[in-house]
DRENNU-279049 format. One record per atom (N, C-alpha, C): residue number from 1; residue in three letters; chain; atom name; x, y, z. Coordinates in Angstrom, 1 decimal, padded with zeros to 4 digits. Atoms other than C-alpha are relative to their C-alpha. Layout:
<pts>
+-----+--------+--------+-------+--------+--------+--------+
! num ! residu ! chaine ! atome !     c1 !     c2 !     c3 !
+-----+--------+--------+-------+--------+--------+--------+
! NUM !    ALA !      A !    CA !      X !      Y !      Z !
...
+-----+--------+--------+-------+--------+--------+--------+
</pts>
This chain:
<pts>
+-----+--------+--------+-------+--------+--------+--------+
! num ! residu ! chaine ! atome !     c1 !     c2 !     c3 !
+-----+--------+--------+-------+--------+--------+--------+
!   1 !    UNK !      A !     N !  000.7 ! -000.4 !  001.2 !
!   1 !    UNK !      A !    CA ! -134.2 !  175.5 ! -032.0 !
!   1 !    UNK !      A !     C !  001.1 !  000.3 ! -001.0 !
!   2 !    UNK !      A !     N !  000.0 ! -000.3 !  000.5 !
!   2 !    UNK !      A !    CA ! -132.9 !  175.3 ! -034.9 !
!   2 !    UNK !      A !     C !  000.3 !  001.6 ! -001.2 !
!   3 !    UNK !      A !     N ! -000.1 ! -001.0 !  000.3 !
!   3 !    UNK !      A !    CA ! -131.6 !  178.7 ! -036.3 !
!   3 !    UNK !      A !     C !  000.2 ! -000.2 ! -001.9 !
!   4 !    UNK !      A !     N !  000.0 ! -000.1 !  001.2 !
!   4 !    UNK !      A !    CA ! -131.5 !  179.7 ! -040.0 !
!   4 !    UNK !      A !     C !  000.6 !  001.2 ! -000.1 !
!   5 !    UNK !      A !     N ! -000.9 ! -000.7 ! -000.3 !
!   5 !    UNK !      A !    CA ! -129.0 !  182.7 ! -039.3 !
!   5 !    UNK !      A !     C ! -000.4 !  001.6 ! -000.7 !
!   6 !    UNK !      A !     N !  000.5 ! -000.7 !  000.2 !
!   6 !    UNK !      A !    CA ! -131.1 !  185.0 ! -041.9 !
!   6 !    UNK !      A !     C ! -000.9 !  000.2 ! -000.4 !
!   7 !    UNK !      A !     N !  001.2 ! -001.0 !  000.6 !
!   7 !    UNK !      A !    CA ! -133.9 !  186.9 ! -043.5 !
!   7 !    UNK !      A !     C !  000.8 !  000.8 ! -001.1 !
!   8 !    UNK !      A !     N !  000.2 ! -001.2 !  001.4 !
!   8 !    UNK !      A !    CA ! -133.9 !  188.2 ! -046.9 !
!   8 !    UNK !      A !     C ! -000.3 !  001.6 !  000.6 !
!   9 !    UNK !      A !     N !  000.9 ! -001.5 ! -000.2 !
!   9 !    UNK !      A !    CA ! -134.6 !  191.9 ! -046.2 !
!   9 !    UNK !      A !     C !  000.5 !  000.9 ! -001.2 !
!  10 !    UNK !      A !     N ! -000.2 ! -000.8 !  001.1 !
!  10 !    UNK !      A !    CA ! -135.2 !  194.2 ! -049.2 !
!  10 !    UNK !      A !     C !  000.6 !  001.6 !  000.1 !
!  11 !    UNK !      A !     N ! -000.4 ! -002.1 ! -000.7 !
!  11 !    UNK !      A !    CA ! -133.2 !  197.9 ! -048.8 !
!  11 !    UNK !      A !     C ! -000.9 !  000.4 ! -000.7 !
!  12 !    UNK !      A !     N !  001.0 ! -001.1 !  000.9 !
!  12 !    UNK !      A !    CA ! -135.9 !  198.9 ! -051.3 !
!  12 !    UNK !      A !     C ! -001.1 !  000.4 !  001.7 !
!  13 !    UNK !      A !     N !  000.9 ! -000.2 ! -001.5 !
!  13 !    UNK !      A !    CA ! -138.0 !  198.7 ! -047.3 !
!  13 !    UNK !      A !     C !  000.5 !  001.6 !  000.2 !
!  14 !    UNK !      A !     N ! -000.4 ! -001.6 ! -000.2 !
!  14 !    UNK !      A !    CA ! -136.2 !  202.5 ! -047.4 !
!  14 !    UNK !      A !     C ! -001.3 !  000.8 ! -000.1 !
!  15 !    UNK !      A !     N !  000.9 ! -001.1 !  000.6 !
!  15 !    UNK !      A !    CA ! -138.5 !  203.6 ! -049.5 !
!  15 !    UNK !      A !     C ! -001.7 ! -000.3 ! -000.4 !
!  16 !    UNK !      A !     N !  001.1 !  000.5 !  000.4 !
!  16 !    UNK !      A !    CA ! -141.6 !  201.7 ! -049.1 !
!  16 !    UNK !      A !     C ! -001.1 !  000.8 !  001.0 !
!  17 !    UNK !      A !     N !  001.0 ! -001.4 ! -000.6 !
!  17 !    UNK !      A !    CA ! -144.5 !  204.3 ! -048.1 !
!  17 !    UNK !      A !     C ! -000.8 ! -000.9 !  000.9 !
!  18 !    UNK !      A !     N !  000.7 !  000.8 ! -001.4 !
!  18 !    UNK !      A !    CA ! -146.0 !  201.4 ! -045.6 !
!  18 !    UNK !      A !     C !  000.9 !  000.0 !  000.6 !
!  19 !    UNK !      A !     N ! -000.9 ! -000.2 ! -001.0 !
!  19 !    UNK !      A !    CA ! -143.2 !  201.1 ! -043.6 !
!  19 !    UNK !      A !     C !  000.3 !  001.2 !  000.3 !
!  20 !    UNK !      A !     N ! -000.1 ! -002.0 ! -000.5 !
!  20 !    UNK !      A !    CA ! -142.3 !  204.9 ! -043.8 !
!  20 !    UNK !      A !     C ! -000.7 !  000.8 !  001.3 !
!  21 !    UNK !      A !     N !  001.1 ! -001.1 ! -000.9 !
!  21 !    UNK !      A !    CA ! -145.5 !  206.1 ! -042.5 !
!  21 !    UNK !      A !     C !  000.1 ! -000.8 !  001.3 !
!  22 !    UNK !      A !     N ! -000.1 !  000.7 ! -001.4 !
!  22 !    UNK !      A !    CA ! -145.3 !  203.7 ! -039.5 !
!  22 !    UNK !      A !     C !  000.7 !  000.2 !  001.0 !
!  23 !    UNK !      A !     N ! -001.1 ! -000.6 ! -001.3 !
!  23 !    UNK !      A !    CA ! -144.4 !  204.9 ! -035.9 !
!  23 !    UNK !      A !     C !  001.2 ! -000.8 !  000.0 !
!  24 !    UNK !      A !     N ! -001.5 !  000.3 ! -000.5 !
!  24 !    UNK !      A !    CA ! -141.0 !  204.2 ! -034.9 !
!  24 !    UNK !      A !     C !  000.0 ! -001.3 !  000.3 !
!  25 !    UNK !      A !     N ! -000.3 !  001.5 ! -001.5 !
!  25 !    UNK !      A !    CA ! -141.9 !  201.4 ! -032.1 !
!  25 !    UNK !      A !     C ! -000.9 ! -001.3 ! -001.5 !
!  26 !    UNK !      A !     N !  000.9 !  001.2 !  001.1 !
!  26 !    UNK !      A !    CA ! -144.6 !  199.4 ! -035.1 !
!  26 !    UNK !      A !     C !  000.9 !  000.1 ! -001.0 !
!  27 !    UNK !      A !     N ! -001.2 !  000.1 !  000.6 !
!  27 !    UNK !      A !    CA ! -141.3 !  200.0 ! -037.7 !
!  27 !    UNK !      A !     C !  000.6 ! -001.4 !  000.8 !
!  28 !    UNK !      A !     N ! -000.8 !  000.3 ! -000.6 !
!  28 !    UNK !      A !    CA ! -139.5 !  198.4 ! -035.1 !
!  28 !    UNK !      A !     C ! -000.7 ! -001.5 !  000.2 !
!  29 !    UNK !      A !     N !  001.0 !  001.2 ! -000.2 !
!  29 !    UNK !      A !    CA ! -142.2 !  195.5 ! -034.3 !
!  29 !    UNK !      A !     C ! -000.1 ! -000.6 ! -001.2 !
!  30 !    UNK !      A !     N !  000.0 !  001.2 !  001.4 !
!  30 !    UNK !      A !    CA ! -142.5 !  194.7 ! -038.0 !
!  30 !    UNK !      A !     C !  001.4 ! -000.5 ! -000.4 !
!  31 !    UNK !      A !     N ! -001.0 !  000.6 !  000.3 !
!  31 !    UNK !      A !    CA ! -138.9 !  193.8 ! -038.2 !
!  31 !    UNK !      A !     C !  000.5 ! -000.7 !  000.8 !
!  32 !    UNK !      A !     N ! -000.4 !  001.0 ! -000.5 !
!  32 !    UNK !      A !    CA ! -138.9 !  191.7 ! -035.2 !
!  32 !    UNK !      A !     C ! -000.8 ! -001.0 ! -000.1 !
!  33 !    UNK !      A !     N !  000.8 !  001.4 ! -000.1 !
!  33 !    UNK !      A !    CA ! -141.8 !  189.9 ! -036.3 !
!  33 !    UNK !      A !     C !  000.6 ! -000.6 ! -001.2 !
!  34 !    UNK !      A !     N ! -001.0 !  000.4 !  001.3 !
!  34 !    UNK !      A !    CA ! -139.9 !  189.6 ! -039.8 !
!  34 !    UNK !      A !     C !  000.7 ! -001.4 !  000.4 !
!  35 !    UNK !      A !     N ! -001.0 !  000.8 ! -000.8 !
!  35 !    UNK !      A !    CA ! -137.0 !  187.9 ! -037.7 !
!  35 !    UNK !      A !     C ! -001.1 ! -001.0 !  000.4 !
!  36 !    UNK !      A !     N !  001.1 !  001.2 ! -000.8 !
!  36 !    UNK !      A !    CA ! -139.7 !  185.4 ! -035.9 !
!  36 !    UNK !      A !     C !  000.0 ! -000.9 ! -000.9 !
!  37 !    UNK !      A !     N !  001.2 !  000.8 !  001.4 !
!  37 !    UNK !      A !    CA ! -141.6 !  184.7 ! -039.2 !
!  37 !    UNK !      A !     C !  001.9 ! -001.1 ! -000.9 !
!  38 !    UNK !      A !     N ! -001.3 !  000.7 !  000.6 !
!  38 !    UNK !      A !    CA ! -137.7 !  183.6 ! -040.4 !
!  38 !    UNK !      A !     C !  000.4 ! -000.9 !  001.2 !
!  39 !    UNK !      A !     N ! -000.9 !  001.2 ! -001.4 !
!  39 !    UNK !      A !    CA ! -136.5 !  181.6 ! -037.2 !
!  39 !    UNK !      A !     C ! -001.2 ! -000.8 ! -000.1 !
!  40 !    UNK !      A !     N !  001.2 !  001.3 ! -000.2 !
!  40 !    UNK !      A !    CA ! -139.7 !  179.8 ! -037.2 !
!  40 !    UNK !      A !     C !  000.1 ! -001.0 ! -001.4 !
!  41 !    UNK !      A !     N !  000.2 !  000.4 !  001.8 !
!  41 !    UNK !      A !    CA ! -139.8 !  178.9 ! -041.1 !
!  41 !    UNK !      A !     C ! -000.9 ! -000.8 ! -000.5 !
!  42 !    UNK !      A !     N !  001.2 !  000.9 !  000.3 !
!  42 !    UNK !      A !    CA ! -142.7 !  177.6 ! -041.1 !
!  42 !    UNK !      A !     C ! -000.9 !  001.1 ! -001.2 !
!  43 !    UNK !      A !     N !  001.0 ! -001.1 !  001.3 !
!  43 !    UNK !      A !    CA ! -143.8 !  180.0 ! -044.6 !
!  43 !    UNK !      A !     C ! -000.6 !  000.8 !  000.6 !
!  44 !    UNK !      A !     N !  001.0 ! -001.4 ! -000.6 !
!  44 !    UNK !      A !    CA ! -144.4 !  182.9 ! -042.5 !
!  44 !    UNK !      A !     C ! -000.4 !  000.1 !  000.9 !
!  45 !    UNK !      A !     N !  000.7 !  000.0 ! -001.1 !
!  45 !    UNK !      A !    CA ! -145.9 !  181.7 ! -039.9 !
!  45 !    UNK !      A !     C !  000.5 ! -000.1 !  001.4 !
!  46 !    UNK !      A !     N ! -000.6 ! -000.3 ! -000.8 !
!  46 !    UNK !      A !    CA ! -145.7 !  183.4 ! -036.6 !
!  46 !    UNK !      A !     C ! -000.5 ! -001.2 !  000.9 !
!  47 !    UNK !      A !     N !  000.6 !  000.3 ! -001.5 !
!  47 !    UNK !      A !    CA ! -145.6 !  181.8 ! -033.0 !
!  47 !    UNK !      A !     C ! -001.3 !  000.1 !  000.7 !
!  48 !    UNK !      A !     N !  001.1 ! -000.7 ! -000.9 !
!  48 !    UNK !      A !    CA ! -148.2 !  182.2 ! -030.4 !
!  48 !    UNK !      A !     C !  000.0 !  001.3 !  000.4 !
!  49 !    UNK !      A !     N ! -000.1 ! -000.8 ! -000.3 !
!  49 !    UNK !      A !    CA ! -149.1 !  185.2 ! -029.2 !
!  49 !    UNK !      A !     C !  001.3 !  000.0 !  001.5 !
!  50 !    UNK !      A !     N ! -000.4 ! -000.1 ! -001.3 !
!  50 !    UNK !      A !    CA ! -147.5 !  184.1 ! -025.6 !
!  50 !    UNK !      A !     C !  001.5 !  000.0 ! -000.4 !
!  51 !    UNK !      A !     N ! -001.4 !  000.8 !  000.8 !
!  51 !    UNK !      A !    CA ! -144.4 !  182.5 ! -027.3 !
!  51 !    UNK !      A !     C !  000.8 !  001.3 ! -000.8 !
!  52 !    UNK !      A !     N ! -000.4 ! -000.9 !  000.7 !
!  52 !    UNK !      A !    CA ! -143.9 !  186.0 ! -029.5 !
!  52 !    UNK !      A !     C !  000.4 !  001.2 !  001.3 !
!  53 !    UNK !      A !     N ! -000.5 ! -000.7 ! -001.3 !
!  53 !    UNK !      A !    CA ! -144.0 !  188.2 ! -026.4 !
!  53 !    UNK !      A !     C !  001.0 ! -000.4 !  001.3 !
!  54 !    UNK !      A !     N ! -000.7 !  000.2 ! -000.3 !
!  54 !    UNK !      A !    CA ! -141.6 !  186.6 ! -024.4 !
!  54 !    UNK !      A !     C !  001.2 ! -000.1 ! -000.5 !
!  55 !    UNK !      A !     N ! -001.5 ! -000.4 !  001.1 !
!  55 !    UNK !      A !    CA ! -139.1 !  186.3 ! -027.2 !
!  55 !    UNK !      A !     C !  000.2 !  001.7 ! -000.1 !
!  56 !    UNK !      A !     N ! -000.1 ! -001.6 !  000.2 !
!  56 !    UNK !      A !    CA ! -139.5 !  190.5 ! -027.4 !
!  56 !    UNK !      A !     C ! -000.1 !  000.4 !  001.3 !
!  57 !    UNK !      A !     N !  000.0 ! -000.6 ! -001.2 !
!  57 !    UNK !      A !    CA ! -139.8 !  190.8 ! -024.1 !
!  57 !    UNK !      A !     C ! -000.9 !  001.4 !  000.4 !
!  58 !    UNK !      A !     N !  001.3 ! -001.0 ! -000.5 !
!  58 !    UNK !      A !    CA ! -143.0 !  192.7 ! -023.9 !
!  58 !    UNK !      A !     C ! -001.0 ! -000.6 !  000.5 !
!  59 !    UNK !      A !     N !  000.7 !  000.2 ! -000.6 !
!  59 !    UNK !      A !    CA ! -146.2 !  192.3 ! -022.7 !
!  59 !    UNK !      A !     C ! -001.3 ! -000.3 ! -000.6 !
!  60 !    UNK !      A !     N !  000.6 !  000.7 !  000.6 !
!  60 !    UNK !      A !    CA ! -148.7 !  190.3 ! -024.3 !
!  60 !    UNK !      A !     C ! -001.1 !  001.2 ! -000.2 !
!  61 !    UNK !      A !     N !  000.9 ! -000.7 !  000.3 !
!  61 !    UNK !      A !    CA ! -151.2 !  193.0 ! -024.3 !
!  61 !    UNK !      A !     C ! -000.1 !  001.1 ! -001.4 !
!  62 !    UNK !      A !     N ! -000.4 ! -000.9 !  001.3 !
!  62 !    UNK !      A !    CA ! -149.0 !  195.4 ! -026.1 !
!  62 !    UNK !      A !     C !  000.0 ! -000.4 ! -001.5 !
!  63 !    UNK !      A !     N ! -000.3 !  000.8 !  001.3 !
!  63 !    UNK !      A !    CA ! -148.4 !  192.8 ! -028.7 !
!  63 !    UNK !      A !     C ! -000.5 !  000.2 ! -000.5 !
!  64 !    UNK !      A !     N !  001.6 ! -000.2 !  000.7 !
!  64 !    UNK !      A !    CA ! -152.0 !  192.7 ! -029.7 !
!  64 !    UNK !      A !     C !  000.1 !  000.8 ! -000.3 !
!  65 !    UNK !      A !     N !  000.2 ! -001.5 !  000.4 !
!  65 !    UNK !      A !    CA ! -152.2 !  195.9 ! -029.9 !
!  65 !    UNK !      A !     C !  000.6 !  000.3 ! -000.9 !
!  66 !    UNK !      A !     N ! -000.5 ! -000.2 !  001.4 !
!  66 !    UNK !      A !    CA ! -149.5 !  196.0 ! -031.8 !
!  66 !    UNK !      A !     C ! -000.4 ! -000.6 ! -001.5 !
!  67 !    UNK !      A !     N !  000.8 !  001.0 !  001.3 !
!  67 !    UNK !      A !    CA ! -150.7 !  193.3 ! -034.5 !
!  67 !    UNK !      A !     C ! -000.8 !  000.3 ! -000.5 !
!  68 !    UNK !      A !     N !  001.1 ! -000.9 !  000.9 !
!  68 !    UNK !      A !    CA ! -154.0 !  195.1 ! -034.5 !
!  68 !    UNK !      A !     C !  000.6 !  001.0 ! -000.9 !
!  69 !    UNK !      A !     N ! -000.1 ! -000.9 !  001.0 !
!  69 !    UNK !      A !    CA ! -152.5 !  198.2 ! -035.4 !
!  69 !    UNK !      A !     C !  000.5 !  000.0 ! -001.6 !
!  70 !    UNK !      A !     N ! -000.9 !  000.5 !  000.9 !
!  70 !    UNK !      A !    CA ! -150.1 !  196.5 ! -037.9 !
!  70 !    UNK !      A !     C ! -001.5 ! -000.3 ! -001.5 !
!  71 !    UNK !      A !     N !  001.5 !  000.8 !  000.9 !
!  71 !    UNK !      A !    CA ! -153.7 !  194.6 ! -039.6 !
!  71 !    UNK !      A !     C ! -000.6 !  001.1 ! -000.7 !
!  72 !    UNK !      A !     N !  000.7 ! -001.8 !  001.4 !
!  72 !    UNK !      A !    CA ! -154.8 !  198.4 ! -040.5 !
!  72 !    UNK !      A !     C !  000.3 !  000.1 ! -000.8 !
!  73 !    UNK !      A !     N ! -000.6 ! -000.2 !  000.9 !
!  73 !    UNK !      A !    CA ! -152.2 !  198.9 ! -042.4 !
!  73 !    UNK !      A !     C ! -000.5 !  000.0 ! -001.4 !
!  74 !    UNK !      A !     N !  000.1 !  000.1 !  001.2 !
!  74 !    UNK !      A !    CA ! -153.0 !  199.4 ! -046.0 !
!  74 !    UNK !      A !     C !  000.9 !  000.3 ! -001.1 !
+-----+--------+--------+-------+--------+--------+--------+
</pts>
């Protein structure tokens, strides 16, 4: 695969009151989906679910979960 070595990331993300308020571990989940959404580079667009959880080495259930929670977000 193909690598593209990085992601833009804004340090203004310090101080942005959606990422702030967000637990630690969904902080942590939105910046490895960041990473994904940039190694894939398909404009954003993530993997599969199965495909995303084995890259993170979690467990496909938590993912969802994660993603829902992430989809709240406002």
């Amino acid at each position: 695969m193909k690598s593209y070595y990085w992601i833009k990331l804004y340090h203004e993300i310090l101080d942005d009151a959606k990422m702030g308020r967000l637990p630690d571990h969904l902080w942590r989940r939105t910046i490895e989906l960041f990473l994904l959404a940039g190694e894939e580079h398909h404009k954003g667009h993530l993997p599969s679910l199965a495909d995303m959880a084995w890259r993170l080495r979690v467990d496909e259930e938590q993912l969802h979960q994660d993603l829902e929670a992430l989809a709240q977000v406002d």
